[in-house]
FILO-335882 format. One record per residue: residue number from 1; x, y negated, z of N, C-alpha, C in turn. Coordinates in pm, 1 decimal. Atoms other than C-alpha are relative to their C-alpha. Example, Ala and Ser with C-alpha at 12.3 -4.5 7.8 and 13.67 -1.06 7.14 Angstrom:
@seq: 1	n.u: 89.0	n.v: 119.0	n.w: 0.0	ca.u: 1230.0	ca.v: 450.0	ca.w: 780.0	c.u: 90.0	c.v: -120.0	c.w: 0.0
@seq: 2	n.u: -82.0	n.v: 119.0	n.w: -6.0	ca.u: 1367.0	ca.v: 106.0	ca.w: 714.0	c.u: -77.0	c.v: -109.0	c.w: 73.0
This chain:
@seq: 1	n.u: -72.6	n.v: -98.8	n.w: 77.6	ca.u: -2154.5	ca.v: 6532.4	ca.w: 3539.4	c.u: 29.1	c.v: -50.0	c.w: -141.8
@seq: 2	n.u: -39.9	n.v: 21.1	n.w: 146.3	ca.u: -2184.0	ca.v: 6371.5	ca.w: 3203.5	c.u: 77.3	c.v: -122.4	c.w: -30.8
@seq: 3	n.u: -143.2	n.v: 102.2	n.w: -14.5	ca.u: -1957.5	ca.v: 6057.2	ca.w: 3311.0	c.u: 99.8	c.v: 105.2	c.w: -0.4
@seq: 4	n.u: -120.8	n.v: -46.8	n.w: -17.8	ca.u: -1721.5	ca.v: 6275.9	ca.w: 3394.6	c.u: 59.2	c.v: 87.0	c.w: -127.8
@seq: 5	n.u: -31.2	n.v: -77.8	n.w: 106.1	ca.u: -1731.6	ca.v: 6531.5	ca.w: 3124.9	c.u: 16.0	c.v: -72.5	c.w: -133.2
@seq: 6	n.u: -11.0	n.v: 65.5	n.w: 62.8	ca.u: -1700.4	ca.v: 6229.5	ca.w: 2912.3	c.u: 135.9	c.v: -50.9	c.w: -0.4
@seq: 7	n.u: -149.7	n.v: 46.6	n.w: -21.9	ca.u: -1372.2	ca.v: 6090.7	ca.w: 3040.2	c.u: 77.0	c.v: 38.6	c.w: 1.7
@seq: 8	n.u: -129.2	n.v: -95.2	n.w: 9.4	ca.u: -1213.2	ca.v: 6376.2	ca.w: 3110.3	c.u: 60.3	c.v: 96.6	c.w: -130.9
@seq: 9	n.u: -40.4	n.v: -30.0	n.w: 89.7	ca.u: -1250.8	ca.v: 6555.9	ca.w: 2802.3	c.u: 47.6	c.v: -92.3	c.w: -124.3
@seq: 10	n.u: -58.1	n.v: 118.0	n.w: 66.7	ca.u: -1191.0	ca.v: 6224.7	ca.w: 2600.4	c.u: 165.6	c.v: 12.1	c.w: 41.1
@seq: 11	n.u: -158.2	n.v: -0.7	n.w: -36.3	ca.u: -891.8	ca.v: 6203.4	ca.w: 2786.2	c.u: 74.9	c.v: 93.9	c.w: 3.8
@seq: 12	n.u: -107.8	n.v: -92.6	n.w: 51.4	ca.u: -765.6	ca.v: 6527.5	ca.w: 2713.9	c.u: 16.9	c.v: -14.9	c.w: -124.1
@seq: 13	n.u: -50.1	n.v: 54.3	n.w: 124.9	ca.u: -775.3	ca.v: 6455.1	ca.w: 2375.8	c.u: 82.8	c.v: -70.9	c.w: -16.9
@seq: 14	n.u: -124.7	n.v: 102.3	n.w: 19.0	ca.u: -567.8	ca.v: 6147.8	ca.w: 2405.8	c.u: 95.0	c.v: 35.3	c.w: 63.7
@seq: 15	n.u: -183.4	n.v: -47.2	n.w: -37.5	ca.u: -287.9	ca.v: 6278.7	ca.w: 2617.4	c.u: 45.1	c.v: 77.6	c.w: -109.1
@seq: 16	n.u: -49.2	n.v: -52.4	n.w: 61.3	ca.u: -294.0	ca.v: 6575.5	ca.w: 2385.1	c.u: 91.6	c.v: -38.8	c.w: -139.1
@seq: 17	n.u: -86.1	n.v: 39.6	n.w: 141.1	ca.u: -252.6	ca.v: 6358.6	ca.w: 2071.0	c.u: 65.6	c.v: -48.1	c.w: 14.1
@seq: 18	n.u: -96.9	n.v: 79.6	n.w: -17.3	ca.u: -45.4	ca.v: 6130.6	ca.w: 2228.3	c.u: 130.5	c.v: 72.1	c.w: 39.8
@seq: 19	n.u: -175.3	n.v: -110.4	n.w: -71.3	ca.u: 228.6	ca.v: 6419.0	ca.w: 2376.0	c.u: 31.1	c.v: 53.3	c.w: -158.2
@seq: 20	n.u: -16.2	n.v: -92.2	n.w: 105.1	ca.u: 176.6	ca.v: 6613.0	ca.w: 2016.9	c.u: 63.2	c.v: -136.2	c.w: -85.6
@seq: 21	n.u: -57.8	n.v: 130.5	n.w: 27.4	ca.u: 237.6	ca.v: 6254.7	ca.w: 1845.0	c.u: 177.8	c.v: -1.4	c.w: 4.5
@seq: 22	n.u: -136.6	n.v: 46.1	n.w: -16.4	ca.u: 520.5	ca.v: 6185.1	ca.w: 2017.9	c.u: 114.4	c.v: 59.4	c.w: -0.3
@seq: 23	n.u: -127.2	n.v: -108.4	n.w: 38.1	ca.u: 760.5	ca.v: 6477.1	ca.w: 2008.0	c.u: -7.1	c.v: -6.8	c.w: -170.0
@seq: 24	n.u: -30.8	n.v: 14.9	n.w: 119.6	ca.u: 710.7	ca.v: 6406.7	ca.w: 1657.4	c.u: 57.7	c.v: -137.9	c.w: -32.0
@seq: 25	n.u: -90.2	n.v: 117.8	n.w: -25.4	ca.u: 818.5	ca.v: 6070.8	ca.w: 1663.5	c.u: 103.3	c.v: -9.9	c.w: 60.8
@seq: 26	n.u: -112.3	n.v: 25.7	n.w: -7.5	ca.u: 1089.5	ca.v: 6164.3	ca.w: 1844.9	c.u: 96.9	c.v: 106.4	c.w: -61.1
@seq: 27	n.u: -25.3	n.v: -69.0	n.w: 127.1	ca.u: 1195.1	ca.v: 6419.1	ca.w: 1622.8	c.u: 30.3	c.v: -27.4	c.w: -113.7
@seq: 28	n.u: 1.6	n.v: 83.7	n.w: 145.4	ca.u: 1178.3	ca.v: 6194.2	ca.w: 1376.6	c.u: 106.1	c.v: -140.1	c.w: 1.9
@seq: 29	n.u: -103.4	n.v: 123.6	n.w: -2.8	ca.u: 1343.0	ca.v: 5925.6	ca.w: 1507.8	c.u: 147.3	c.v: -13.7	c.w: 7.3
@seq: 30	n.u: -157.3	n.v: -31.6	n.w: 39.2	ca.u: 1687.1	ca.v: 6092.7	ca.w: 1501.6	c.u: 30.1	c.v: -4.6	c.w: -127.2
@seq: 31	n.u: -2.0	n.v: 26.4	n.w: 137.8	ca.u: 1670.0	ca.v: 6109.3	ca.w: 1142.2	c.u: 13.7	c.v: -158.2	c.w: -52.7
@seq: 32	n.u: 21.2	n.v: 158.3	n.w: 88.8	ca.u: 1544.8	ca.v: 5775.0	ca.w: 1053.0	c.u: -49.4	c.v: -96.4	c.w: 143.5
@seq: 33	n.u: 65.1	n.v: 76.9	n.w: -151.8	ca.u: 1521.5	ca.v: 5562.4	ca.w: 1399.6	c.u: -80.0	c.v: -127.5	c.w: -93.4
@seq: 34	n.u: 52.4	n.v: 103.9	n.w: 34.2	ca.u: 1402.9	ca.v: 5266.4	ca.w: 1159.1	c.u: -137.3	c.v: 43.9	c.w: -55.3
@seq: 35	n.u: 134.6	n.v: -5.8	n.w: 13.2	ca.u: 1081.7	ca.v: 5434.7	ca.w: 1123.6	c.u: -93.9	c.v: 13.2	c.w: 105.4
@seq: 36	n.u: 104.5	n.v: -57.8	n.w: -116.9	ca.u: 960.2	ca.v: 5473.7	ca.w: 1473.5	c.u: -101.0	c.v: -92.0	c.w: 9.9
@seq: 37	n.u: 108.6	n.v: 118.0	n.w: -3.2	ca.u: 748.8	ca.v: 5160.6	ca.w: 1489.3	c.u: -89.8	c.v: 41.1	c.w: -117.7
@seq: 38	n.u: 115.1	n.v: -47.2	n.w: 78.4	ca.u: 576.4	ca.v: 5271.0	ca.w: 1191.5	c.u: -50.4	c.v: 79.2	c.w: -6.9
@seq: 39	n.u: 42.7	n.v: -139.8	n.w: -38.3	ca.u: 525.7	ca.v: 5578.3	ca.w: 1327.9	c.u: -95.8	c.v: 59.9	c.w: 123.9
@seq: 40	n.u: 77.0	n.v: -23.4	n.w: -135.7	ca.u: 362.4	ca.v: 5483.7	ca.w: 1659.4	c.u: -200.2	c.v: 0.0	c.w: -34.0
@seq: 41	n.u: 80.7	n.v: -7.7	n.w: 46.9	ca.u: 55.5	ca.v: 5477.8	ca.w: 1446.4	c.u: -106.9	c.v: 149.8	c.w: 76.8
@seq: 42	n.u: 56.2	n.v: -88.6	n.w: -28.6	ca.u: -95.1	ca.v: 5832.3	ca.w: 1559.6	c.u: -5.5	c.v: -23.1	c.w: 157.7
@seq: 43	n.u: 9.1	n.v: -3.4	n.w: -206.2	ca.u: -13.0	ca.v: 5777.4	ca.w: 1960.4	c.u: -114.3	c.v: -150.9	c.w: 28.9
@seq: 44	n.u: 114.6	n.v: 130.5	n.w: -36.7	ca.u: -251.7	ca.v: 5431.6	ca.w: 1922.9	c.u: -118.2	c.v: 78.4	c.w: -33.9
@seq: 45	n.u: 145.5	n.v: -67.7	n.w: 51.4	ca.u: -530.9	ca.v: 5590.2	ca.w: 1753.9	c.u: -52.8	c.v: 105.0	c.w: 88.8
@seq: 46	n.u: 37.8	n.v: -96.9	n.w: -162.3	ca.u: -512.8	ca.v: 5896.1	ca.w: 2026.6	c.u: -12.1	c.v: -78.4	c.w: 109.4
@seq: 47	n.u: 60.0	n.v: 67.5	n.w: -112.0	ca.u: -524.8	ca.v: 5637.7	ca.w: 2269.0	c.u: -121.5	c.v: -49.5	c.w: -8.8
@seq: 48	n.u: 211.2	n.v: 44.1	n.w: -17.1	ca.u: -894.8	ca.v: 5475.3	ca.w: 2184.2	c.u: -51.2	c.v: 147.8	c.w: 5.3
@seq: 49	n.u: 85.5	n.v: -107.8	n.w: -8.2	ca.u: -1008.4	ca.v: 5823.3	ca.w: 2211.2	c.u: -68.1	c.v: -24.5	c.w: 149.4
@seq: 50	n.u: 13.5	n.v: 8.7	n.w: -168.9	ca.u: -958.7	ca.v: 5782.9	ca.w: 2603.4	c.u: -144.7	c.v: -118.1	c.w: 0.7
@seq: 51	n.u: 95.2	n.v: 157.3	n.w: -30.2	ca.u: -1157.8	ca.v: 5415.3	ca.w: 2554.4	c.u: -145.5	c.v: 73.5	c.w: 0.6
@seq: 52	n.u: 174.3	n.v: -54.7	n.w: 40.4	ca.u: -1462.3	ca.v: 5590.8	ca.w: 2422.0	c.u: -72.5	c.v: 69.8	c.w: 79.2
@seq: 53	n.u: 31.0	n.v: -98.0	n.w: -178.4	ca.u: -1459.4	ca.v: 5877.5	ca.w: 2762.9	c.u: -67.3	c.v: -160.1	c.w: 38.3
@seq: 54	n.u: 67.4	n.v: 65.6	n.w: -108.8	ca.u: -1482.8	ca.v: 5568.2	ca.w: 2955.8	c.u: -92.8	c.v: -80.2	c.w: -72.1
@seq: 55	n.u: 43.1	n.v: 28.6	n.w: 18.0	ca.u: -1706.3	ca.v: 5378.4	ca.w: 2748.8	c.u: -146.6	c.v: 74.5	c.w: 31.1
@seq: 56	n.u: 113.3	n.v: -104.4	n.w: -11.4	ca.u: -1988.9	ca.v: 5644.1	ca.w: 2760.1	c.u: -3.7	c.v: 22.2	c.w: 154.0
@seq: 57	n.u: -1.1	n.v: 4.9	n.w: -73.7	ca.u: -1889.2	ca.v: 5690.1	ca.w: 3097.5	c.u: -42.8	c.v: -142.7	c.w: 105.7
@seq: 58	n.u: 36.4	n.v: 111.2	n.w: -43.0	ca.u: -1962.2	ca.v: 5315.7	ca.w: 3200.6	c.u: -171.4	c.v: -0.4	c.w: -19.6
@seq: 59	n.u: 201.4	n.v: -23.7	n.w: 88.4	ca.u: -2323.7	ca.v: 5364.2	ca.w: 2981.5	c.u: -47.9	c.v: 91.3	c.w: 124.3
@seq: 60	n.u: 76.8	n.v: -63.4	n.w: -97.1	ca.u: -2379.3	ca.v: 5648.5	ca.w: 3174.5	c.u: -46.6	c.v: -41.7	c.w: 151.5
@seq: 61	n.u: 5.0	n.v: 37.8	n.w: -128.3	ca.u: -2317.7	ca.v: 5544.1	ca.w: 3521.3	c.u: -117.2	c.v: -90.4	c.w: 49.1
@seq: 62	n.u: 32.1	n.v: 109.8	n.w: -5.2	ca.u: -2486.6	ca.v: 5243.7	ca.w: 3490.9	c.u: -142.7	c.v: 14.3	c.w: -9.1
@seq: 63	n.u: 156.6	n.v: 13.7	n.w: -45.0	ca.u: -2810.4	ca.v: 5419.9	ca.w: 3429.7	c.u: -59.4	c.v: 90.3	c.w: 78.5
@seq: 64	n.u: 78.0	n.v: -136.2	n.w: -124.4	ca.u: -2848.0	ca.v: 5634.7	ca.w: 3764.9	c.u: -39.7	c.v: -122.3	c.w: 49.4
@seq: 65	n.u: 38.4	n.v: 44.7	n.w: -128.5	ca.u: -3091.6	ca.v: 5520.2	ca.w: 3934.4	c.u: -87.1	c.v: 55.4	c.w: 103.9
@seq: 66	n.u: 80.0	n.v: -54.8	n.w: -133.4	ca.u: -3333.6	ca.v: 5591.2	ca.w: 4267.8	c.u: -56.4	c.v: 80.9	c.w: -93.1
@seq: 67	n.u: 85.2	n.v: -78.9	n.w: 51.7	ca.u: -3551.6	ca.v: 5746.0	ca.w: 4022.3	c.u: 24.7	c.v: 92.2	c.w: -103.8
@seq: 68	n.u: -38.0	n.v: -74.9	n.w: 67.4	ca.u: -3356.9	ca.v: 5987.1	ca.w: 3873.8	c.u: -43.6	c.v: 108.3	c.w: -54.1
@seq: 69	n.u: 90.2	n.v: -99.0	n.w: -46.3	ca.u: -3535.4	ca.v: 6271.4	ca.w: 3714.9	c.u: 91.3	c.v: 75.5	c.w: -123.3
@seq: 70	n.u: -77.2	n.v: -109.1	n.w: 54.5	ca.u: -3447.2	ca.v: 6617.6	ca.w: 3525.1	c.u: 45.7	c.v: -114.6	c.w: -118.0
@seq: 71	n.u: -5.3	n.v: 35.2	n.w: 181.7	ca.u: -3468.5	ca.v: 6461.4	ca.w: 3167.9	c.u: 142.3	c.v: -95.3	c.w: -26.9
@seq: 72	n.u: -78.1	n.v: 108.2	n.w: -17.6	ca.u: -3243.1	ca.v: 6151.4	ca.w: 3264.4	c.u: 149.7	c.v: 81.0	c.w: 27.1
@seq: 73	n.u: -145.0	n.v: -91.0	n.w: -46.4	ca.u: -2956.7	ca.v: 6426.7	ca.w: 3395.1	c.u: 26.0	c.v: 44.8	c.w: -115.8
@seq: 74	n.u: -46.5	n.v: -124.1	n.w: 145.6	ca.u: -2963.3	ca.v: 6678.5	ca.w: 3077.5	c.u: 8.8	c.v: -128.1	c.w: -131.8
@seq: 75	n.u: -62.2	n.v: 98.4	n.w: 158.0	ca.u: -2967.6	ca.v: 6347.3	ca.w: 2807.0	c.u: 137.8	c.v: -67.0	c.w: 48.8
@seq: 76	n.u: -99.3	n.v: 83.0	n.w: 21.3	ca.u: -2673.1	ca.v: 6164.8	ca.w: 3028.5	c.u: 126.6	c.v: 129.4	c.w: 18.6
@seq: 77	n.u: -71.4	n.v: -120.2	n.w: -0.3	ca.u: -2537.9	ca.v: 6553.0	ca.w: 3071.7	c.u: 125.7	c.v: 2.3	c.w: -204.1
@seq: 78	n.u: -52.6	n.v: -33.6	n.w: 120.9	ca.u: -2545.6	ca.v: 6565.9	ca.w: 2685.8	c.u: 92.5	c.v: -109.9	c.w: -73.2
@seq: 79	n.u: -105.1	n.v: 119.1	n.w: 72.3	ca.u: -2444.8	ca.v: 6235.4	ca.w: 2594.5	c.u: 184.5	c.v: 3.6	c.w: 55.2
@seq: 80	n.u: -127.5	n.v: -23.7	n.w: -76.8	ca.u: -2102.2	ca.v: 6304.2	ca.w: 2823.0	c.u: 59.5	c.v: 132.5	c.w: -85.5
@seq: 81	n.u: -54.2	n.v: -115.6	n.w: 61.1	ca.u: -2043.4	ca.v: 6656.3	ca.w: 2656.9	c.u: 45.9	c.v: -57.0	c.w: -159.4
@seq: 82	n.u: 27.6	n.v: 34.9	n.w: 126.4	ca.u: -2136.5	ca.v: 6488.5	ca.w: 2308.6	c.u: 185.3	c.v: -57.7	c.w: -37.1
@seq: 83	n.u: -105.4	n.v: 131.8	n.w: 24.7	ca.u: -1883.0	ca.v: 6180.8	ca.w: 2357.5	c.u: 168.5	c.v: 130.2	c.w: 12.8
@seq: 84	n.u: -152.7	n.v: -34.4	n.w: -22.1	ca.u: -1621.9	ca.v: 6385.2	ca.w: 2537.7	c.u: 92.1	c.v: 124.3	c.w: -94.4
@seq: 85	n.u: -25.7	n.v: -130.2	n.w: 74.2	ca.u: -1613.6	ca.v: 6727.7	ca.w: 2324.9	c.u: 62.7	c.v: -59.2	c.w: -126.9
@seq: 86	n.u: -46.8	n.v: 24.8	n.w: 118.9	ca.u: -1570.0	ca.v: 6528.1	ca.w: 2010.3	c.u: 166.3	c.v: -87.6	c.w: -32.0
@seq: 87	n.u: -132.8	n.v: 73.8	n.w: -5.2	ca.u: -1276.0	ca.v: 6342.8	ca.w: 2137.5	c.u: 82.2	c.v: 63.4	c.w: 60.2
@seq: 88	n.u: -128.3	n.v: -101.4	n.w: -41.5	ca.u: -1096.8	ca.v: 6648.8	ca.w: 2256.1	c.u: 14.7	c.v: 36.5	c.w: -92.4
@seq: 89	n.u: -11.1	n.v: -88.4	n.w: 132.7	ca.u: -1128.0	ca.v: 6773.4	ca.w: 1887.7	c.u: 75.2	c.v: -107.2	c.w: -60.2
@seq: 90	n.u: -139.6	n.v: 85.6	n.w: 107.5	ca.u: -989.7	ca.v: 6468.8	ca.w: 1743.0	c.u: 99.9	c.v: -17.8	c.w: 33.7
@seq: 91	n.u: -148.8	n.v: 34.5	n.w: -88.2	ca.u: -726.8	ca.v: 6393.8	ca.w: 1950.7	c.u: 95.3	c.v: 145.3	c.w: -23.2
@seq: 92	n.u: -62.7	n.v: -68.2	n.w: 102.7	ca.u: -607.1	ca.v: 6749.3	ca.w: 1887.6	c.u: 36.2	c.v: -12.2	c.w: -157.8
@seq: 93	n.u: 5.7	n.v: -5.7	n.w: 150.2	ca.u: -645.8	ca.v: 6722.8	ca.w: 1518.4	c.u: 67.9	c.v: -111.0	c.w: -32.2
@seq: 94	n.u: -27.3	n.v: 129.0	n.w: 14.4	ca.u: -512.5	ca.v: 6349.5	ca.w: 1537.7	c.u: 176.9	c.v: 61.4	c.w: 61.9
@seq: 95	n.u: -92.5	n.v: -73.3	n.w: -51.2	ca.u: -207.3	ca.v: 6545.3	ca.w: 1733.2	c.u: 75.5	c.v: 50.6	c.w: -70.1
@seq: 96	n.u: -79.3	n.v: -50.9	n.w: 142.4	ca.u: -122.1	ca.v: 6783.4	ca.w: 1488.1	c.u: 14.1	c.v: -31.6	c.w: -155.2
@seq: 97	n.u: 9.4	n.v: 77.6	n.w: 137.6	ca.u: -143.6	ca.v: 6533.1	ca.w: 1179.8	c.u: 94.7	c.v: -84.5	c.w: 61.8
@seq: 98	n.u: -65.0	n.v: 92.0	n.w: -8.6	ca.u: 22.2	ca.v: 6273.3	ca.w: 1354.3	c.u: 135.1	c.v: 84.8	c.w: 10.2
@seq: 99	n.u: -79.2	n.v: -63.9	n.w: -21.2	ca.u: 296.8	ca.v: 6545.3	ca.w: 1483.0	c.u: 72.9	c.v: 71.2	c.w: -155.8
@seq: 100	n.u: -22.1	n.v: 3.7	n.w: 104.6	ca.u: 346.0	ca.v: 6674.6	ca.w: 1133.0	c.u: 43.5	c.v: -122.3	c.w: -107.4
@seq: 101	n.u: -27.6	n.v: 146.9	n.w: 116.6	ca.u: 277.2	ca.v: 6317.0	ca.w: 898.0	c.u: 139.1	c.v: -46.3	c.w: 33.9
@seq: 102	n.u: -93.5	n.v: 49.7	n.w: -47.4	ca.u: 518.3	ca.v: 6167.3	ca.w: 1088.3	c.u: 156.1	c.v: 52.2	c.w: -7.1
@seq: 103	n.u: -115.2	n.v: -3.0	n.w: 23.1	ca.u: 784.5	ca.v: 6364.9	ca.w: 1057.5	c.u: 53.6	c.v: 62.4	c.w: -161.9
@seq: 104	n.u: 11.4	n.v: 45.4	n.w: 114.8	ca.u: 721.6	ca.v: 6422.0	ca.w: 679.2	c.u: -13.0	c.v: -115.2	c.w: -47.0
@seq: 105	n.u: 40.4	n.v: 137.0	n.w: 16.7	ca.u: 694.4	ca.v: 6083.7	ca.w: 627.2	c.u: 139.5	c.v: -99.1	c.w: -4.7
@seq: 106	n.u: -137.4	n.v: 28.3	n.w: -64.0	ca.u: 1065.4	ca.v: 6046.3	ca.w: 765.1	c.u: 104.2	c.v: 79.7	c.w: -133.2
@seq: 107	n.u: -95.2	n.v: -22.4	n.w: 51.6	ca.u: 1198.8	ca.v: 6240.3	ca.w: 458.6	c.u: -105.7	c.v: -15.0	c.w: -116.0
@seq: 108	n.u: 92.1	n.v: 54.8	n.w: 90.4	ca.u: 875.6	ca.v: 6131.3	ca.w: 233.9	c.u: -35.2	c.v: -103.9	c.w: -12.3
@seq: 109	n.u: 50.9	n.v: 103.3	n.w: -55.6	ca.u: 793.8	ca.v: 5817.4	ca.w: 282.7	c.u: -155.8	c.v: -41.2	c.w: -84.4
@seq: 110	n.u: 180.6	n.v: 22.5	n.w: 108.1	ca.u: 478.0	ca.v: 5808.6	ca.w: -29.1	c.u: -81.4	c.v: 85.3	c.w: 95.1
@seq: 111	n.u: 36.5	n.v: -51.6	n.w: -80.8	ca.u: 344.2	ca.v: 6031.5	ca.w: 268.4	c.u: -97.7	c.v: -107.1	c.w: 62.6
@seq: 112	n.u: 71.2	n.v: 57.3	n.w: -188.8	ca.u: 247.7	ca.v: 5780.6	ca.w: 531.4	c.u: -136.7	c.v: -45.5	c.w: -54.1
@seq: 113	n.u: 136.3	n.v: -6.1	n.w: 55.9	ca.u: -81.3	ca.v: 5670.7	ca.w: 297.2	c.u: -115.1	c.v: 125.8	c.w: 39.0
@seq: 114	n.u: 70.1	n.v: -118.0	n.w: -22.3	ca.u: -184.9	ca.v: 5990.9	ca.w: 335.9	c.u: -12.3	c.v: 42.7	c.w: 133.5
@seq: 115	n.u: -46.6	n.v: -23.2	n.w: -148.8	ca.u: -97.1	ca.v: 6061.4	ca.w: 681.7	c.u: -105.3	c.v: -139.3	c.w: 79.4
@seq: 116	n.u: 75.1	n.v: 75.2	n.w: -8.4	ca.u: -271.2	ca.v: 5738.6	ca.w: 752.4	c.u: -186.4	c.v: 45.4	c.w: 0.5
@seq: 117	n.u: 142.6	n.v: -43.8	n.w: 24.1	ca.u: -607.8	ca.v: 5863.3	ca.w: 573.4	c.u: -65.0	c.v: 100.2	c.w: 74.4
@seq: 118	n.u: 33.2	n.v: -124.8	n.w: -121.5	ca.u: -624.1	ca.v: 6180.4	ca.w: 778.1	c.u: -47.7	c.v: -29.7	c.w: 138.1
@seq: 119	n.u: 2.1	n.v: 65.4	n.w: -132.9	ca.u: -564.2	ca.v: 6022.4	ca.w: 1081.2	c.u: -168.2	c.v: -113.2	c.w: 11.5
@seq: 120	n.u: 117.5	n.v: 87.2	n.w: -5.0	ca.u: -880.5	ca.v: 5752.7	ca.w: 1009.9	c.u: -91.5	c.v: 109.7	c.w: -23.1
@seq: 121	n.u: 189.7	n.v: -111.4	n.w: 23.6	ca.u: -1115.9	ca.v: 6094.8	ca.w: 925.6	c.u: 22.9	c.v: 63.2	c.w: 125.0
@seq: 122	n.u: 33.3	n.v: -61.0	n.w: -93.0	ca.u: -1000.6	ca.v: 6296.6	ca.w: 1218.0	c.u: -21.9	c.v: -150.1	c.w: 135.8
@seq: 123	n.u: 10.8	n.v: 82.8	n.w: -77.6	ca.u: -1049.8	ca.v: 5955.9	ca.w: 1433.8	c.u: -130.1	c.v: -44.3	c.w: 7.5
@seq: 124	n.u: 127.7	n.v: 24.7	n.w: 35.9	ca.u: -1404.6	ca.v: 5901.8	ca.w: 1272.0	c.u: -100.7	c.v: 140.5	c.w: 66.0
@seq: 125	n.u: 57.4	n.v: -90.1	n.w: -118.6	ca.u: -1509.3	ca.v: 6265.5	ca.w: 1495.0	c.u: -13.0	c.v: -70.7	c.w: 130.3
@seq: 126	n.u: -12.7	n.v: 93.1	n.w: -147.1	ca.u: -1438.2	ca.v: 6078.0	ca.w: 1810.6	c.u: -155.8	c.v: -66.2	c.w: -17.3
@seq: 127	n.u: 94.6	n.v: 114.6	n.w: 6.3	ca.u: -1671.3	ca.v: 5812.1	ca.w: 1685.0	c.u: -148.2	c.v: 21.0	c.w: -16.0
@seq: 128	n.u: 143.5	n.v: -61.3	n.w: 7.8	ca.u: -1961.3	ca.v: 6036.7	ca.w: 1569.3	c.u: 11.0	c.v: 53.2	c.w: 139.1
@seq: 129	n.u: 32.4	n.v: -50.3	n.w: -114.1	ca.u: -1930.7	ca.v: 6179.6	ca.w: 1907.8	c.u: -60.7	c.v: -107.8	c.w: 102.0
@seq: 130	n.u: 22.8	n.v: 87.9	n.w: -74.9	ca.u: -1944.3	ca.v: 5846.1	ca.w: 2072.4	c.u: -154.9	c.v: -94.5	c.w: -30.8
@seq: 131	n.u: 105.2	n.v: 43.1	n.w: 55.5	ca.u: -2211.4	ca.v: 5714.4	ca.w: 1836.3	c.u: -121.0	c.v: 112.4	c.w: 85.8
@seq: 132	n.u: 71.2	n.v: -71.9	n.w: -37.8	ca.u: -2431.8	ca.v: 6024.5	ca.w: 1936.3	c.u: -18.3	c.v: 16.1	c.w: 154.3
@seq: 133	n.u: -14.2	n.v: 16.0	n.w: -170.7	ca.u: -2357.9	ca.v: 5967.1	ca.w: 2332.6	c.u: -75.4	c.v: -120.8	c.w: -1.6
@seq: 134	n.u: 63.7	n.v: 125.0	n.w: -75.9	ca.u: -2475.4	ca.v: 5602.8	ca.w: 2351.2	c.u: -138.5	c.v: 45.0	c.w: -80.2
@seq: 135	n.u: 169.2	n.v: -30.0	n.w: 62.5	ca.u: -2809.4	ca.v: 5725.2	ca.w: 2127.2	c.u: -32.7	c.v: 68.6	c.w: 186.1
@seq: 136	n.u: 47.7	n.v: -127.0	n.w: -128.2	ca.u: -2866.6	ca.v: 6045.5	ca.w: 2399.4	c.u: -16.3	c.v: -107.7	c.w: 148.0
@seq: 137	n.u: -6.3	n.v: 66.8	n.w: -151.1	ca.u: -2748.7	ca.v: 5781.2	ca.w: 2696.9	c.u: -91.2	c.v: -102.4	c.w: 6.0
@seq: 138	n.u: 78.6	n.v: 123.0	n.w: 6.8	ca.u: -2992.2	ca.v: 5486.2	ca.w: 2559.2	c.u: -164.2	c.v: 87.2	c.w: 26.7
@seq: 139	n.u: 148.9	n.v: -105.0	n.w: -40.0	ca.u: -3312.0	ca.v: 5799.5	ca.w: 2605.7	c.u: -0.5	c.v: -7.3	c.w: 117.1
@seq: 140	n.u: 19.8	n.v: -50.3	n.w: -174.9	ca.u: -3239.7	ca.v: 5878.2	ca.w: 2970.6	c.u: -57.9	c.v: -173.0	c.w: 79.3
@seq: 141	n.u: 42.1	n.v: 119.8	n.w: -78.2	ca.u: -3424.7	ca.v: 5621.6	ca.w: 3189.1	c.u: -142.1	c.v: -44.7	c.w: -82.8
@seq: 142	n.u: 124.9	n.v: 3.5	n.w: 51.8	ca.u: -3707.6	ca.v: 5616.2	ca.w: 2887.8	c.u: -164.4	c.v: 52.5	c.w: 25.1
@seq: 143	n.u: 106.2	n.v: -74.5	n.w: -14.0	ca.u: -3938.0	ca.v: 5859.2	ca.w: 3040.5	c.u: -30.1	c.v: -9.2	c.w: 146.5
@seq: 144	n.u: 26.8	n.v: 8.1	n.w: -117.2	ca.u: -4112.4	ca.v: 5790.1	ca.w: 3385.9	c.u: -133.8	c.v: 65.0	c.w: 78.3
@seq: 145	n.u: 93.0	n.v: -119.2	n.w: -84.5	ca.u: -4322.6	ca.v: 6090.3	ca.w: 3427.8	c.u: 164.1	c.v: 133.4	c.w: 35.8
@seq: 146	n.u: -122.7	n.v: -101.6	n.w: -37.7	ca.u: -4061.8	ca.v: 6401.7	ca.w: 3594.6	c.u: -86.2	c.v: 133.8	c.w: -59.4
């Protein structure tokens, strides 16, 4: 359960930021098409969200074994909720910054600094989520009384 709830909610995050992203980029790119490349900035950053699901999800997997017991389920439970919850929040939030910056940015351009900075704090949630998954996922398999 906590592979999964790792990947999948990771990966709703990144479609989300990457669909919210990109109607802004293309929104934007009627205006000023010579900014879309500098604009694909928010749809990359929503994509490592996904990396981090399956990263936690690889961790996890990797430590079922025969001797599986409660403790080992509820830390690779939490580490999966941890990783994946925090990368459905950024990826929204990375969504509607990138979906916005971007197309301020197209009639601002002293913008994209800023738009930039946002984007690296709501991308740094992901990461505390992922940081706090491989802790929780490196416990399970520590304890060999049930």
């Amino acid at each position: 359960m906590g592979a999964a709830a790792a990947l999948v909610f990771a990966c709703f995050g990144a479609a989300y930021g990457t669909a919210k992203s990109g109607v802004g980029i293309a929104s934007m790119g009627v205006m000023r098409p010579e900014l879309v490349m500098k604009s694909i900035v928010p749809v990359v950053m929503a994509g490592v969200l996904g990396i981090y699901g399956l990263i936690i999800a690889v961790i996890i997997s990797t430590g079922i074994a025969s001797n599986y017991v409660l403790f080992d389920g509820y830390a690779h439970l939490a580490a999966g909720l941890s990783c994946g919850l925090a990368g459905l929040a950024a990826g929204m939030a990375i969504g509607i910054v990138g979906d916005a910056g971007v197309r301020a940015n197209a009639q601002q351009p002293k913008l994209f600094v800023g738009m930039i900075l946002i984007l690296i704090f709501a991308e740094a949630l992901a990461l505390y989520g992922l940081i706090v998954g491989i802790i929780l996922a490196s416990k399970a398999g520590s304890t060999k009384s049930g």
